[in-house]
BAVO-637120 format. One record per residue: residue number from 1; residue in three letters; x negated, y, z negated of N, C-alpha, C in turn. Coordinates in Angstrom, 1 decimal, padded with zeros to 4 digits. Example, Ala and Ser with C-alpha at 12.3 -4.5 7.8 and 13.67 -1.06 7.14 Angstrom:
<gukes>
{guke 1,"ALA",{-013.2,-005.7,-007.8},{-012.3,-004.5,-007.8},{-013.2,-003.3,-007.8}}
{guke 2,"SER",{-012.8,-002.2,-007.1},{-013.7,-001.1,-007.1},{-012.9,000.0,-007.9}}
</gukes>
This chain:
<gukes>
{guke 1,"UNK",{-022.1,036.2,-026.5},{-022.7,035.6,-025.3},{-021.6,034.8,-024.6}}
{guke 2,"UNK",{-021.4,035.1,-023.1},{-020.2,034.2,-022.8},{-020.3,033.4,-022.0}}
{guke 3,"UNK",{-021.7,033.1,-021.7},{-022.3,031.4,-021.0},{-022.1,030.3,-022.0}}
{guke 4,"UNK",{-022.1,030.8,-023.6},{-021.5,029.0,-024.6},{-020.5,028.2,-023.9}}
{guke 5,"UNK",{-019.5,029.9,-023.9},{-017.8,028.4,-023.7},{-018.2,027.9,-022.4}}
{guke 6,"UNK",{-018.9,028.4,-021.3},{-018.1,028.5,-019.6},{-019.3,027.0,-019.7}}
{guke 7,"UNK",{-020.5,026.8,-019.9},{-021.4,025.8,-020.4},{-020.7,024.4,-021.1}}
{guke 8,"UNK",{-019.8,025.0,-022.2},{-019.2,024.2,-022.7},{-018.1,023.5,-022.4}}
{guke 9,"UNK",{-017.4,024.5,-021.4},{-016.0,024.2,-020.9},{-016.4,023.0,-019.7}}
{guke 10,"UNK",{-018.0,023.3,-019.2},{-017.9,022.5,-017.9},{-018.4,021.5,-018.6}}
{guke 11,"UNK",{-019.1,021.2,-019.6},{-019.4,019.7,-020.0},{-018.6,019.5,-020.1}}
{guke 12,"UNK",{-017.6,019.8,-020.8},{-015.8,019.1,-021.3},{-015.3,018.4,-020.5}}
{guke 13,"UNK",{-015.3,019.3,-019.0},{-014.5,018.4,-017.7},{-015.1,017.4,-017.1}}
{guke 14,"UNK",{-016.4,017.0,-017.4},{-017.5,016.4,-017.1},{-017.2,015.1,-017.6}}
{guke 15,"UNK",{-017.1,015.4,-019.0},{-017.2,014.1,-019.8},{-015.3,013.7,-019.2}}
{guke 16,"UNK",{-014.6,014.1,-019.1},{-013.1,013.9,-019.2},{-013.5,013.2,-017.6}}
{guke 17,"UNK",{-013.7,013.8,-016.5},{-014.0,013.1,-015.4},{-014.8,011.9,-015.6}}
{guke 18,"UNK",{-015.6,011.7,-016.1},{-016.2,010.3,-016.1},{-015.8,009.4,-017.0}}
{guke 19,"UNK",{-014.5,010.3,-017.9},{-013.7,009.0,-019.0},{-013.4,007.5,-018.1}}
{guke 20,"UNK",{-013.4,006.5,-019.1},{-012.4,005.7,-018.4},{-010.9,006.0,-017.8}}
{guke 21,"UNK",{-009.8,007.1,-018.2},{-009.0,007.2,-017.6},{-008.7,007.9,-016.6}}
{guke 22,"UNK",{-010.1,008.1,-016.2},{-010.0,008.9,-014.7},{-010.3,007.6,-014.0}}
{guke 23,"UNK",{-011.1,007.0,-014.5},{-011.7,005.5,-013.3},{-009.8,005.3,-012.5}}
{guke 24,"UNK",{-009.0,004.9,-013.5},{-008.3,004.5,-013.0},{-006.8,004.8,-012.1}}
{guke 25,"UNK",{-007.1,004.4,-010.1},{-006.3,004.9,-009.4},{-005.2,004.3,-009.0}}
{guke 26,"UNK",{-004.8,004.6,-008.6},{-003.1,004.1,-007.4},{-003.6,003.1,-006.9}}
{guke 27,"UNK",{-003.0,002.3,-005.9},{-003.5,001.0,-005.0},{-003.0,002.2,-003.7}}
{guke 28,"UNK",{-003.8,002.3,-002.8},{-003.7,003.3,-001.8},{-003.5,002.3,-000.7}}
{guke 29,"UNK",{-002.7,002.7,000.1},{-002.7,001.5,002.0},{-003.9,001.5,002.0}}
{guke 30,"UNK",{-004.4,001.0,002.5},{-006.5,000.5,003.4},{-005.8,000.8,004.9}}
{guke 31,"UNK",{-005.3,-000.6,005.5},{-005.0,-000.7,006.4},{-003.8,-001.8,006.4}}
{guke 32,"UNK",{-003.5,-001.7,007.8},{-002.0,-003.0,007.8},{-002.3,-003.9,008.9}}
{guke 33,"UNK",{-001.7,-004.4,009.4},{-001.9,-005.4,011.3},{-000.4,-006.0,010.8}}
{guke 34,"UNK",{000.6,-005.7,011.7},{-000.3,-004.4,012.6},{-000.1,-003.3,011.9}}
{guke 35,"UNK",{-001.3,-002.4,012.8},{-001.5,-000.9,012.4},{-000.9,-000.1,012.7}}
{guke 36,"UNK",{-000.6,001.1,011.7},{000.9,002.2,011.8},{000.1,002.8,013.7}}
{guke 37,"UNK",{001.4,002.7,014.4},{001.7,003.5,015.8},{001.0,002.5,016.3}}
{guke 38,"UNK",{000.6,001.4,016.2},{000.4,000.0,017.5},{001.1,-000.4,018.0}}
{guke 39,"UNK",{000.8,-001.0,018.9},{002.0,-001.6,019.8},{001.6,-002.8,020.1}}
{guke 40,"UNK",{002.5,-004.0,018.9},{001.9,-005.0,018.9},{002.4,-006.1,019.8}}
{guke 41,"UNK",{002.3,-007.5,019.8},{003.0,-008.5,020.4},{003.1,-009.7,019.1}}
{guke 42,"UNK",{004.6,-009.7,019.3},{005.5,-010.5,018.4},{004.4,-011.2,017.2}}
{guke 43,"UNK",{004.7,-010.2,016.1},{003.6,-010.7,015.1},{004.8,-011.2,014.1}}
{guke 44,"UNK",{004.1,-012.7,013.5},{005.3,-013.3,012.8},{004.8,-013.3,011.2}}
{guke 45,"UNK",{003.9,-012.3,010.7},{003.6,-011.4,009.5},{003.3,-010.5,009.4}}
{guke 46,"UNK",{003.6,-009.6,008.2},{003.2,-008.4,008.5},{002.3,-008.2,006.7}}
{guke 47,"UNK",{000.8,-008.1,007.1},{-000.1,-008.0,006.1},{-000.7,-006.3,005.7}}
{guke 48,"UNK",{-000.8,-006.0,004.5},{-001.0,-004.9,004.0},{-001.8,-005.0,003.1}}
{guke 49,"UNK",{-003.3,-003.9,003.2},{-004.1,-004.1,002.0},{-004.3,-002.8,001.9}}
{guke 50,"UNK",{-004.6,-003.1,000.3},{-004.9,-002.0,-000.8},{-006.0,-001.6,-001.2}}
{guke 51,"UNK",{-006.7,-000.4,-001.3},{-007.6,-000.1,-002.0},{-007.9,-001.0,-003.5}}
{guke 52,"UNK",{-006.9,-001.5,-004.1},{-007.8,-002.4,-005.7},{-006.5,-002.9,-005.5}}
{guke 53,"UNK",{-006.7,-004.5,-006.4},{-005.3,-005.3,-006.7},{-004.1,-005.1,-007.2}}
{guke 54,"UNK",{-003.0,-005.9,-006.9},{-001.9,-005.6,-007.2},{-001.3,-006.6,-007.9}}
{guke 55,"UNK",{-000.1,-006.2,-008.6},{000.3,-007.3,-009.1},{001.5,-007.9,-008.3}}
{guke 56,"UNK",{001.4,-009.5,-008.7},{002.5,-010.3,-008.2},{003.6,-010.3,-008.4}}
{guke 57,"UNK",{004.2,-008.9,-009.0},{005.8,-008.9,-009.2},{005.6,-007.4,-009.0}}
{guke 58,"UNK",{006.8,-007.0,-009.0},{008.0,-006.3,-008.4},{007.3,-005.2,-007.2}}
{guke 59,"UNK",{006.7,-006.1,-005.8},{006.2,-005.8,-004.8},{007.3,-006.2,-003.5}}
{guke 60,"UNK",{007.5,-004.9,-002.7},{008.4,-005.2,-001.3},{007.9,-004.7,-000.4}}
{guke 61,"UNK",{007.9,-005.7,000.8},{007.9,-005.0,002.1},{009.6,-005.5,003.2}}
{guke 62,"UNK",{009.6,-004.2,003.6},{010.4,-004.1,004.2},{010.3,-003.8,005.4}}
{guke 63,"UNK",{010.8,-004.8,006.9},{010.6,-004.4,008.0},{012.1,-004.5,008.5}}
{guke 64,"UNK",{012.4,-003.1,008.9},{013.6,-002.4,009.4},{013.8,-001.8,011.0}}
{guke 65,"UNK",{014.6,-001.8,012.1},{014.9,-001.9,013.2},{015.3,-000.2,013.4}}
{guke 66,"UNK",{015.6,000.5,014.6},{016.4,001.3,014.6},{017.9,001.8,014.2}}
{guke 67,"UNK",{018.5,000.5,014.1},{019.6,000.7,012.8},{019.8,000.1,012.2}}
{guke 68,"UNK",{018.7,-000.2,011.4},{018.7,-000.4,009.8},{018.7,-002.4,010.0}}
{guke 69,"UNK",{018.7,-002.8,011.0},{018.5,-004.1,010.3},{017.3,-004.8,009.7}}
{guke 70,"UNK",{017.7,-005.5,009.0},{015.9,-006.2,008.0},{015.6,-007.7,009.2}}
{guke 71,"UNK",{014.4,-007.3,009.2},{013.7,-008.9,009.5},{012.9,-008.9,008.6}}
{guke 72,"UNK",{012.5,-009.4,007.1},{012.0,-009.8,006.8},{012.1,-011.4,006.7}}
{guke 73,"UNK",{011.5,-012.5,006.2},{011.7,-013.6,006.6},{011.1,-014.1,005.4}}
{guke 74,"UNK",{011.8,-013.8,004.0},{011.4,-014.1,002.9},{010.9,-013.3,001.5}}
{guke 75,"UNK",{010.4,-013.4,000.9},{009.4,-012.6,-000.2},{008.3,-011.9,000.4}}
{guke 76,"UNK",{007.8,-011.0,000.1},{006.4,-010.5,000.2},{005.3,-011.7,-001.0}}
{guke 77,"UNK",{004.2,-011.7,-000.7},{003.2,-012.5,-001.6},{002.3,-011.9,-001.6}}
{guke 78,"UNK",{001.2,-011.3,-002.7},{000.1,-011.5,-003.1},{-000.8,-012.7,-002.7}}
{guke 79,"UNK",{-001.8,-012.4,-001.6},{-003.1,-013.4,-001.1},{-003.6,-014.3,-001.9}}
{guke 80,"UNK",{-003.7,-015.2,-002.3},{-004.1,-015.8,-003.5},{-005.7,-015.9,-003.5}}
{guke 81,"UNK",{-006.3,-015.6,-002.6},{-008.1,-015.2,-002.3},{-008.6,-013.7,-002.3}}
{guke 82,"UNK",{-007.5,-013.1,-002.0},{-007.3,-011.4,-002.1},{-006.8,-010.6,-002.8}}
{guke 83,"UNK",{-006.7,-010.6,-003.9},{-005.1,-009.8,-005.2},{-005.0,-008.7,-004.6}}
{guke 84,"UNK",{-006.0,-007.9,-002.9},{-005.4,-006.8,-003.0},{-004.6,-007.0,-001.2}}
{guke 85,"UNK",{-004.3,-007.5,-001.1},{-003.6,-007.9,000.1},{-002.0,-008.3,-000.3}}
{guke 86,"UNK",{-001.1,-007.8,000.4},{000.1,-008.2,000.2},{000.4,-008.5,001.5}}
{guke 87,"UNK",{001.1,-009.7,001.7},{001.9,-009.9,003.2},{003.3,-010.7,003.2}}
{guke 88,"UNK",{004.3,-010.9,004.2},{005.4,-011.0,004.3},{005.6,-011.4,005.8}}
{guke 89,"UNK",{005.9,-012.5,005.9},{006.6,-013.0,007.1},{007.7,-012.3,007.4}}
{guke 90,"UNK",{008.0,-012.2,008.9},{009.2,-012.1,009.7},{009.7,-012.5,010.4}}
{guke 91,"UNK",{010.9,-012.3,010.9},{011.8,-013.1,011.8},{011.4,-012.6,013.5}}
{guke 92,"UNK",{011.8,-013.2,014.4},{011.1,-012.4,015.7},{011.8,-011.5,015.7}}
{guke 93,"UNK",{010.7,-010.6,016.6},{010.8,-009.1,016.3},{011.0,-008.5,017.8}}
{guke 94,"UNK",{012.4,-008.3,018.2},{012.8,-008.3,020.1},{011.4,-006.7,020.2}}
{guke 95,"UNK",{011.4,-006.7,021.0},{011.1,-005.2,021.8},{011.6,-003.9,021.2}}
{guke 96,"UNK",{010.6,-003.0,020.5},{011.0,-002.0,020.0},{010.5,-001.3,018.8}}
{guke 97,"UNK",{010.9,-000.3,018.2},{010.3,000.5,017.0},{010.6,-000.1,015.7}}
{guke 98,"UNK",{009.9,-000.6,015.0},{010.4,-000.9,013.5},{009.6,000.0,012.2}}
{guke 99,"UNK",{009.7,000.4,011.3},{009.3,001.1,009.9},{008.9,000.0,009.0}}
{guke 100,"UNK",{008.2,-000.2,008.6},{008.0,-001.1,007.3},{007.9,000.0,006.1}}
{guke 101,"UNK",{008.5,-000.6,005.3},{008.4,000.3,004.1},{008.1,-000.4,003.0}}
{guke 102,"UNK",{006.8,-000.1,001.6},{006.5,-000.8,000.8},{006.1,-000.5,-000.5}}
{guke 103,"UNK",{006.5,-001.4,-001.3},{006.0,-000.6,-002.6},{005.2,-001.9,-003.2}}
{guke 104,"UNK",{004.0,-001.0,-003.6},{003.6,-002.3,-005.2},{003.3,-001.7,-006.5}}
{guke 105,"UNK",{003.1,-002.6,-006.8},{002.8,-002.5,-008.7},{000.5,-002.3,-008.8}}
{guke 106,"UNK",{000.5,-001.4,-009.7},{-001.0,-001.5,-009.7},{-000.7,-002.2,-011.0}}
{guke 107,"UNK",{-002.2,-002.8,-011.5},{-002.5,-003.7,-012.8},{-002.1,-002.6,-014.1}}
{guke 108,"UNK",{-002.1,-001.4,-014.0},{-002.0,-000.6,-015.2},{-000.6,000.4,-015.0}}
{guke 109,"UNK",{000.4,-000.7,-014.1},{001.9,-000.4,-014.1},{002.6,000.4,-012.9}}
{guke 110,"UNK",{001.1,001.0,-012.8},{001.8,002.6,-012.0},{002.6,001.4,-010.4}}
{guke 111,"UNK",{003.5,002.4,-010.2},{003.8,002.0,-008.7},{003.7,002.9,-007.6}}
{guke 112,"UNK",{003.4,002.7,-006.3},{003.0,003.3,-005.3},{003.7,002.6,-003.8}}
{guke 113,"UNK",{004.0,003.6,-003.2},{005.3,003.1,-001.9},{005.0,003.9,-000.9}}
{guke 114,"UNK",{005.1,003.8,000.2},{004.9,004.2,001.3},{005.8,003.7,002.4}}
{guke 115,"UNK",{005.5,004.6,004.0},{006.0,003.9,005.5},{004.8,004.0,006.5}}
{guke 116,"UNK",{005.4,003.0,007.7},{004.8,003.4,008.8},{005.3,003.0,009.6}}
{guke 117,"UNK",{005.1,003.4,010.8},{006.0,002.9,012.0},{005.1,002.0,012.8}}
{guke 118,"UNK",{005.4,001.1,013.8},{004.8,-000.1,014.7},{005.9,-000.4,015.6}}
{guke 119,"UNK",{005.3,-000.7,016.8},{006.1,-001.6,018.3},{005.9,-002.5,018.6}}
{guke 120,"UNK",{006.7,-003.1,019.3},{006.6,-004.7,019.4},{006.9,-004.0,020.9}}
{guke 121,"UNK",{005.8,-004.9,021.6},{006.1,-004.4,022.9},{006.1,-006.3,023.7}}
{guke 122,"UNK",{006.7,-006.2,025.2},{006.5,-007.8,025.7},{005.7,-007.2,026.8}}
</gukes>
């Protein structure tokens, strides 16, 4: 009879999908402010949240100019009210396109990095 395995096969994936080591994901972007393709006015941080918390080490944001210069204006930090918010002061930001680019740490090590672009318009 060959409904056992195909029966059996699909409880298998069943139980394996609802293991605990499927619970656990990446820290995914949510959202940023500003937000990828806005066009903001002179924002003097740049805040990033995650789908679930992150950890307080070896997390970067990087905000970069058309040729490559950094304004960042310090360390990136973990929210101390929000473990899934990361944000990062910057230096003023003249008129123009910048990339932020970022990586963090999830609680069970994995790391996860991403871009997006934003304008600073006057």
């Amino acid at each position: 009879m060959k409904s056992g395995p195909t029966i059996l096969s699909a409880a298998a994936i069943g139980l394996i999908a609802l293991s605990p080591l499927a619970a656990h994901a990446h820290p995914m972007l949510v959202r940023s402010n500003p937000a990828a393709g806005e066009k903001a006015k002179e924002p003097i941080q740049i805040s990033l949240w995650f789908s679930e918390k992150i950890e307080p080490v070896f997390n970067k944001i990087e905000v970069v100019d058309g040729v490559g210069a950094h304004f960042e204006d310090g360390k990136p930090t973990v929210d101390a009210s929000d473990r899934a918010l990361l944000h990062v002061r910057v230096k003023q930001l003249p008129a123009g396109t910048y990339r932020v680019r970022w990586r963090v740490s999830a609680a069970d090590s994995h790391k996860m990095e991403g871009s997006f672009s934003f304008q600073v318009a006057r």
